[in-house]
RODREN-383362 format. One record per residue: x, y, z of N, C-alpha, C, CB in turn. Coordinates in steps of 0.05 Angstrom, whole numbers, plus 32768, in hexadecimal, padded with zeros to 4 digits. Glycine has a CB too. Layout:
N
XYZXYZXYZXYZ...
***
This chain:
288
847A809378CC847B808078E28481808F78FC848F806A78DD847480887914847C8091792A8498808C79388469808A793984AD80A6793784C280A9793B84CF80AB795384C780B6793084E9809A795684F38095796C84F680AD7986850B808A796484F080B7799B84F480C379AA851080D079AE84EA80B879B9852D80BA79A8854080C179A9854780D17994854C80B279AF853F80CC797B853A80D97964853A80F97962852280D0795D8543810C79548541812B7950854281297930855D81417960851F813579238526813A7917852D815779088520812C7914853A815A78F48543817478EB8539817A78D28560817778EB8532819778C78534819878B5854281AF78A88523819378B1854A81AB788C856081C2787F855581C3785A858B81B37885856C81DA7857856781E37837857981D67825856C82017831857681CA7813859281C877F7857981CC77E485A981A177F0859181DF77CE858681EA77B9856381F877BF858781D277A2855F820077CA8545820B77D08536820077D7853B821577C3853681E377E4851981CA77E5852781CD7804851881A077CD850981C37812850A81BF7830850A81A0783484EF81CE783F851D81987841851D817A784885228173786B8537816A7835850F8164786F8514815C788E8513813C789084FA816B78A48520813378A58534812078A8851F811078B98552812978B6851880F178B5850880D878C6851380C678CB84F380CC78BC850A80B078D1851380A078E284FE807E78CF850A80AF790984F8807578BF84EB805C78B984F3804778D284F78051789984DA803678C584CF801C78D584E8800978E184BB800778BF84FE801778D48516800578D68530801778E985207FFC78B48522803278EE853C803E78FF854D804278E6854D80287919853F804B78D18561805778C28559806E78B98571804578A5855D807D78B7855D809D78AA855180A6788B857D80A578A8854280B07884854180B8786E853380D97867853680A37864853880E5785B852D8100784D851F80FE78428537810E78408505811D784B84F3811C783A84E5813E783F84E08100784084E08142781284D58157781184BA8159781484DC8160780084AE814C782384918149781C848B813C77FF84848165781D8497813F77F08489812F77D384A1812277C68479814777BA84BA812177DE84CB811277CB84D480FE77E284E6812577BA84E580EB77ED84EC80DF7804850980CE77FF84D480CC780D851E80D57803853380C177F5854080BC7813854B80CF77D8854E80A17811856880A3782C858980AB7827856C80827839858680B1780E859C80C0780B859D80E9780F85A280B577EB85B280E6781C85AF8108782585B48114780F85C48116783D85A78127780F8599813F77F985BC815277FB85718158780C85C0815377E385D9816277E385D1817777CA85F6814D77DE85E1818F77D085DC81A077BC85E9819A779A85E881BA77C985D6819F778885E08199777385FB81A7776A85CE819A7762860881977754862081A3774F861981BB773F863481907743860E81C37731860481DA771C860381EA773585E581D5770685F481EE774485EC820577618606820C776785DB81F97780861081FA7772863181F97778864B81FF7768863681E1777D864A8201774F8659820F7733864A822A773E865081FF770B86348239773C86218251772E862B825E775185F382487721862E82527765863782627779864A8266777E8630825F7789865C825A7775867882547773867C826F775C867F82307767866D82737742867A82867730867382A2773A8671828277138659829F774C865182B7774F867082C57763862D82B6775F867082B97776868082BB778C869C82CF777C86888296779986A382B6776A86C182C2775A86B382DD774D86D282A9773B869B82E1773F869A82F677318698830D773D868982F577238685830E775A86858326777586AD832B777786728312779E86B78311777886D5831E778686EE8329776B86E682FF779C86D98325775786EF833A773F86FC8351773F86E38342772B8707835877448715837A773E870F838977288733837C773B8702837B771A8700838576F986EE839A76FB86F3836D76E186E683B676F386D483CC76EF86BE83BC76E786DD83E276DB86A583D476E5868D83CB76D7869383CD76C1867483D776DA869B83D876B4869F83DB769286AC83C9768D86AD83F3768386C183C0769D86D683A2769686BE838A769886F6839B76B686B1838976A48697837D76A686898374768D8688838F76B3867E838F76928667839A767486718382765C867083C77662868F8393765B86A18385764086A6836D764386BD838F763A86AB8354765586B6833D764F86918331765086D3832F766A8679834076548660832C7654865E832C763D86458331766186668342762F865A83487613866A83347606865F836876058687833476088692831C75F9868F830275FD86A8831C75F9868182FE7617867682E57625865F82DE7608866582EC764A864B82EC760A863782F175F1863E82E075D48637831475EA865682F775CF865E82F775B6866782D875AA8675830C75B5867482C875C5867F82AC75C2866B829675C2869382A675D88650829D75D5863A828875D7863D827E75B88619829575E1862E826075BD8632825675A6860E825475A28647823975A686038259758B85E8825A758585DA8270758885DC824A759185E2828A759785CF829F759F85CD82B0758485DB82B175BB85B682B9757885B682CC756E85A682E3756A85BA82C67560859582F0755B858D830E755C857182FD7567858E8327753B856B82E7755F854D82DF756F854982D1758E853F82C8755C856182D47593856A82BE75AA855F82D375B8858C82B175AF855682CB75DA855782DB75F4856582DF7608854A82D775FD855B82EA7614856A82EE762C856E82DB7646856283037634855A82CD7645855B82AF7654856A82A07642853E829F7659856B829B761D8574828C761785998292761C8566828875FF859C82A8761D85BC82AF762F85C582A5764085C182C4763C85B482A6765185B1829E766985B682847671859C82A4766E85AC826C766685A68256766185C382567655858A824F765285CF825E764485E58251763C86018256764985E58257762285FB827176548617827E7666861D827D767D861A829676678603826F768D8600826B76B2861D826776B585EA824B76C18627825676A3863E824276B88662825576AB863C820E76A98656827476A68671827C769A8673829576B6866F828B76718684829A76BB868982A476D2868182CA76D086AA829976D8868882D276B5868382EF76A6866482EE76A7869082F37681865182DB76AE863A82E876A8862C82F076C1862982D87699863D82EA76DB863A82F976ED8647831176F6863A82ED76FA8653831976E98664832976EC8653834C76E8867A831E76D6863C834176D78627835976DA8610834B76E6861E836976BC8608836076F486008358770F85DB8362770B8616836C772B85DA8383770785BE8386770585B5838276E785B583A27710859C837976E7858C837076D48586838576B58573836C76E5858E839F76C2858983B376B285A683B076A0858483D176C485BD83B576A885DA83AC76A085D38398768D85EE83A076B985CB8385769A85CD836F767F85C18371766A85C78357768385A28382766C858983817658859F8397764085618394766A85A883AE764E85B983B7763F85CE83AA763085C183C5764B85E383A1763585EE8390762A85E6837C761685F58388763A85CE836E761885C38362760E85BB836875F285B6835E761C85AA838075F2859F839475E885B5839A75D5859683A975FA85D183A375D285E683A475C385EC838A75B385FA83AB75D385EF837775C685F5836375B985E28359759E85F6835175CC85CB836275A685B88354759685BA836575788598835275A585B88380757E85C08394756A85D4838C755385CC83AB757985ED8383756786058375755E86038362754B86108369757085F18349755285E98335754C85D7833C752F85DB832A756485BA8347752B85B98351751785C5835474FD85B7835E751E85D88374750585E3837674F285F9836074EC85EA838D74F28609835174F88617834074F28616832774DD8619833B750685FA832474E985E1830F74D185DA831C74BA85BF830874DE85D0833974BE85D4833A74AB85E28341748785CB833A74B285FA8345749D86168340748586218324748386348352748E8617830F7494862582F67489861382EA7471862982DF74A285E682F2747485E182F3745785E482FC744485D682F3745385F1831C744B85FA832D742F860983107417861A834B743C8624830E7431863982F77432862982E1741A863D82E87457861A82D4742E861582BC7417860282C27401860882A2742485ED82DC740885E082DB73E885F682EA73D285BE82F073E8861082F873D6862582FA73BE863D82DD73BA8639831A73C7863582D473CD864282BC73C6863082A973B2864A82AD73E1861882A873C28609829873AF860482A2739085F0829373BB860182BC739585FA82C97372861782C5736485F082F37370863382D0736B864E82C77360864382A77352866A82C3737E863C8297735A86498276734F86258274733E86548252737786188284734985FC8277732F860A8285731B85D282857331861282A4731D862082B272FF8639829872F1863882D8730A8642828A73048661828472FA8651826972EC8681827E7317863C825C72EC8630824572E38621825672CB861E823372FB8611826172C8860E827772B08623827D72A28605829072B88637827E72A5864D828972938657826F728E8664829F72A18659824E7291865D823C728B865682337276865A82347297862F8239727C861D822C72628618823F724D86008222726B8617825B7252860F826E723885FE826872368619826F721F85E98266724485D38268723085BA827F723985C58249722E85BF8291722185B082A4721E85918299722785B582AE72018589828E722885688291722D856B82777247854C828772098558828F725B855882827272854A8265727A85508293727E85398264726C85298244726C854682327267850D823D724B855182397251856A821D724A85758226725D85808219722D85838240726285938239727685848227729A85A182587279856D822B72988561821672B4856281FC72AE8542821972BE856381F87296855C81DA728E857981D3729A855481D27267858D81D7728F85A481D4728E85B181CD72A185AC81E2728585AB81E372B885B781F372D785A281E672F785AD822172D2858A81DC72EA857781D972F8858381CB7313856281C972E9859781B1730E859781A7732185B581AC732E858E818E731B85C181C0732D85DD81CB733485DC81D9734F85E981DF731E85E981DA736585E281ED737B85E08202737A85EE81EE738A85F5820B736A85F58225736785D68236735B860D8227735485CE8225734F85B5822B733E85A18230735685AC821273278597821D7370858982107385859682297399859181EB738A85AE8231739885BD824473AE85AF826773AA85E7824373A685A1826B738D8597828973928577827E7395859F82A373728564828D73A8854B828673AD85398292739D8546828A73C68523828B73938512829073818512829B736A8505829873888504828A7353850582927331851582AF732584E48297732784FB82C2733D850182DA7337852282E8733E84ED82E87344852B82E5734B854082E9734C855482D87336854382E87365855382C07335856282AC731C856282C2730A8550828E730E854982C67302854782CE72E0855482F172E1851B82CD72D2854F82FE72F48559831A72FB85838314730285418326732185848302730785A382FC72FB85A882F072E685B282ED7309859582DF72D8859B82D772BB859C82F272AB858382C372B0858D830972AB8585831B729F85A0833372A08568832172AB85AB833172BA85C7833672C085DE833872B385CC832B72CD85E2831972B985F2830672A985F1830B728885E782E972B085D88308728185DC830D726385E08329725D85C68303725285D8833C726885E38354725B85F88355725F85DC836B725F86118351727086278347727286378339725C8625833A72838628832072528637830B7241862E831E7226862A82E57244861F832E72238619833F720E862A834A720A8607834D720F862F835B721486488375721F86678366720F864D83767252866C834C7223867E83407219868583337206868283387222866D832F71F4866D832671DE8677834871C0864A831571E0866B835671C7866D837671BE8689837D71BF865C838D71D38695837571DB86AF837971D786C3836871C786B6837A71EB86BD835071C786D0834171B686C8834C719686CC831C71BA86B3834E719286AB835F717A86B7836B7171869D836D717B86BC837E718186C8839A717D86EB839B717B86BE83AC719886F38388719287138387718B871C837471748725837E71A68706836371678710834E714B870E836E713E86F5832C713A86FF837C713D86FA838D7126870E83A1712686E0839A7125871F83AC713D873983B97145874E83AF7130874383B27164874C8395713C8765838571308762837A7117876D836E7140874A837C710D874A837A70F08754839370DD872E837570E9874C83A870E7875383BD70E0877183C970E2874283C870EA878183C170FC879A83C670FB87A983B670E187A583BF711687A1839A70EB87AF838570CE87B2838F70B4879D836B70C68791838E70B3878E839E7091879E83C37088876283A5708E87A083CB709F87AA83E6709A87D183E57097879C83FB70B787D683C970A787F183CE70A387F783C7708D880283C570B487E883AF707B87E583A6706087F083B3705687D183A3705587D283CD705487DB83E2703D87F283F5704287C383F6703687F283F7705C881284067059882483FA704F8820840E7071882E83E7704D884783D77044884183D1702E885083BF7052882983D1701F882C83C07003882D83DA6FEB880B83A66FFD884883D56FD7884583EA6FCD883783E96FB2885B83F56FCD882783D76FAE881883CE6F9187FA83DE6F98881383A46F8B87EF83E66FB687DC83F76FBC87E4841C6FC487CE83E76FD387E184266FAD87D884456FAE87C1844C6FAD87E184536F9B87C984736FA787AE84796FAD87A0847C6F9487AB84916FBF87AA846E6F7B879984696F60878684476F6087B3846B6F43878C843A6F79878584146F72876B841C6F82879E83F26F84875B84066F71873D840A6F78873B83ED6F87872684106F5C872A83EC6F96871B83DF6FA9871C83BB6F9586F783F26FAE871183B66F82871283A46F7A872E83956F6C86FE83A86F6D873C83AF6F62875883A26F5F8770839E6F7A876483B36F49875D83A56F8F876E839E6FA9875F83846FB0876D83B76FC5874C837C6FAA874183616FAE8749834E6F95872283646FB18759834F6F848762833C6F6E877C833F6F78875E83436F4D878A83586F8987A083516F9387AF833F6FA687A483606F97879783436FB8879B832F6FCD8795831B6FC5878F83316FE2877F83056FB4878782F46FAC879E82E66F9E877B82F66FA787A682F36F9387C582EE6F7F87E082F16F9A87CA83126F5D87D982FC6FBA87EF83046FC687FB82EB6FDA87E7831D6FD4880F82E76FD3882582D36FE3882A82E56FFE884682CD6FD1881A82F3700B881E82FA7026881382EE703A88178310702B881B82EC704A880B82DB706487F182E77067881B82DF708487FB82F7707587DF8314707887CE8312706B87E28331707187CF8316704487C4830C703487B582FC703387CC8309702A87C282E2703787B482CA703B878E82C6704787C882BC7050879982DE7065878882D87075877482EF7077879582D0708B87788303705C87658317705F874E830A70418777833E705C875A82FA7037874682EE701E872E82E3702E875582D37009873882D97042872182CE7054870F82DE705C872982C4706B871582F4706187018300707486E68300705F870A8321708186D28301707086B48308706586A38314707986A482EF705986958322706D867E832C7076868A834B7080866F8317708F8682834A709C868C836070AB86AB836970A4868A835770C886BF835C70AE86D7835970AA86DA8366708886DE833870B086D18358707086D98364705C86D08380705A86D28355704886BB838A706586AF83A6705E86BE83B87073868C83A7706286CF83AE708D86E983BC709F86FA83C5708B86FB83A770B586FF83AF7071871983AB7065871783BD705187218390705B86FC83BF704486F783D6702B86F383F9704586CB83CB701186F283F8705786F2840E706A870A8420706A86ED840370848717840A706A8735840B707987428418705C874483E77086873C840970498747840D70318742842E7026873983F6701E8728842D70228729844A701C872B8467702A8719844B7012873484617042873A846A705F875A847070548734844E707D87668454704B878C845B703D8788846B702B87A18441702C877684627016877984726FFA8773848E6FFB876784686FE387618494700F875F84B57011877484C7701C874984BC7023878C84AE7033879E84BE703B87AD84B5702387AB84BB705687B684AC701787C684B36FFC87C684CD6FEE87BF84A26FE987AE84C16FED87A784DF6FD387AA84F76FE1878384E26FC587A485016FF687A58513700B87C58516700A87958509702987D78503700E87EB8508701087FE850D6FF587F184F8701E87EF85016FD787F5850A6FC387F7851F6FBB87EC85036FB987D885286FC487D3854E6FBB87E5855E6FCB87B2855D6FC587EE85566FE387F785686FF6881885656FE387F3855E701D8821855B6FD9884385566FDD883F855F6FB2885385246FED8823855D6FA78829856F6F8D8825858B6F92881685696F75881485956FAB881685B56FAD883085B76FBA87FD85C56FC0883885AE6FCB885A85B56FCF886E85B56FB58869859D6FE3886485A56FA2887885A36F84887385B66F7B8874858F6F6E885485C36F82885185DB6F6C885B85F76F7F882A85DD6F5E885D85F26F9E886B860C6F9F888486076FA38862861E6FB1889185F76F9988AD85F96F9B88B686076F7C88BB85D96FA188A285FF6F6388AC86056F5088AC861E6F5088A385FA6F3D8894862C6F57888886416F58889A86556F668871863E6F6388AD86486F7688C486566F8E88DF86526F7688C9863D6FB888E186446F6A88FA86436F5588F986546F4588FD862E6F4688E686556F3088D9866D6F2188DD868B6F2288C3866C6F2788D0868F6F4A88D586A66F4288EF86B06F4C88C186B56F488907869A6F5B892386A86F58892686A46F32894186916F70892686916F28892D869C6F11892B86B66F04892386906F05890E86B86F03890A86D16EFB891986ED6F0588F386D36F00891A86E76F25892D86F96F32894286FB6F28893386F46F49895886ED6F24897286E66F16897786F16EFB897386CA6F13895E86F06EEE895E87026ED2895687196ED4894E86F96EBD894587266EE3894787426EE1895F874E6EF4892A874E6EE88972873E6EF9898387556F10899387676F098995874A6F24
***
């Protein structure tokens, strides 16, 4: 509209837009960018006004560049969401309003920085999946060791719908820890094996030491009519054994009877050279 003569108008900058000042049909004032027109005065936004405000404090720091360098990097380190895929605008975008991210100033500084961080970031990720794929394999093993079951189909049938089962990713790997696992539960099965068969063998061996109805003349079958007929505890519980266990017990047995006899022969050649040592002082004694 054609404006009052007494009228001046002006124009100026907020936030980077050009606005100049009119006069409407009514004598009242209003602003306009060419494509925008309001009668309220154009004031700088508050975000412009924070970001100049931080820059300002960050120019008047005392802090070194390296004191710098170091609090952006930890600026970085605290963002919440950034990681080894994130950018450098996406930084950007999240840190405007922290006062450390002006604090480095040329573009090169930061790409550097950045550049670390992301390095950082990386490896960081990828020790927190180390993290969860031994966490996740720990609890599929500890659900395997629940059900026992040697063949991996039952054990899926079984496990199928457990997290832990859903927590290691694809078949191939499942079955490459089932396969694990069972040589493991193998192992541990070998060992209990092996220490019943220890301790069968200690039992049965202290038997025969203490019982004095077994020397080294009793045969194998009259030590098995013995133990039947025997009011020993021990006794009791070696009639039981079968299979494996009894063939420990005939092991064990003639394992004693050989040290008998061994110890028989040894203590009649000492009889015979003692006699043999008597003898010949006798003889000495008569010719003197």
């Amino acid at each position: 509209p054609p404006q009052s003569p007494a009228f001046e108008s002006r124009t100026f900058v907020v936030d980077g837009t050009s606005w100049t000042t009119y006069l409407d049909a009514d004598s009242r004032t209003y602003y306009s960018s060419g494509s925008t027109s309001t009668y309220d005065p154009p004031r700088p936004s508050l975000k412009r006004k924070r970001v100049s405000d931080l820059k300002e404090a960050a120019l008047a720091s005392t802090k070194d560049a390296a004191a710098r360098r170091d609090d952006f990097r930890e600026m970085l380190r605290a963002a919440d969401g950034l990681t080894s895929d994130s950018t450098l605008g996406d930084a950007e975008r999240k840190c405007e309003m922290d006062v450390r991210w002006y604090g480095v100033v040329k573009s090169g500084e930061r790409r550097q920085v950045w550049s670390e961080f992301i390095a950082e970031a990386r490896k960081r990720e990828r020790e927190e999946a180390r993290r969860r794929q031994l966490s996740a394999r720990a609890r599929f093993l500890e659900v395997l060791g629940r059900v026992k079951c040697e063949d991996y189909k039952d054990a899926e049938a079984r496990c199928k719908g457990e997290a832990a089962w859903a927590g290691v990713e694809g078949e191939e790997e499942r079955r490459r820890l089932h396969e694990e696992w069972l040589a493991d539960h193998r192992k541990a099965k070998q060992q209990v094996i092996k220490r019943r068969r220890d301790e069968a063998r200690a039992v049965f061996r202290k038997f025969l030491e203490e019982c004095p109805m077994i020397d080294g003349s009793s045969e194998w079958d009259s030590v098995l009519v013995f133990l039947e007929g025997s009011k020993d505890e021990r006794a009791k519980s070696l009639k039981e054994w079968e299979g494996e266990e009894r063939e420990i017990s005939r092991e064990e047995f003639d394992r004693h009877k050989s040290s008998l006899l061994a110890l028989s022969a040894s203590s009649a050649l000492s009889m015979q050279a003692s006699a043999r040592d008597a003898f010949d002082a006798l003889l000495a004694r008569m010719f003197e």
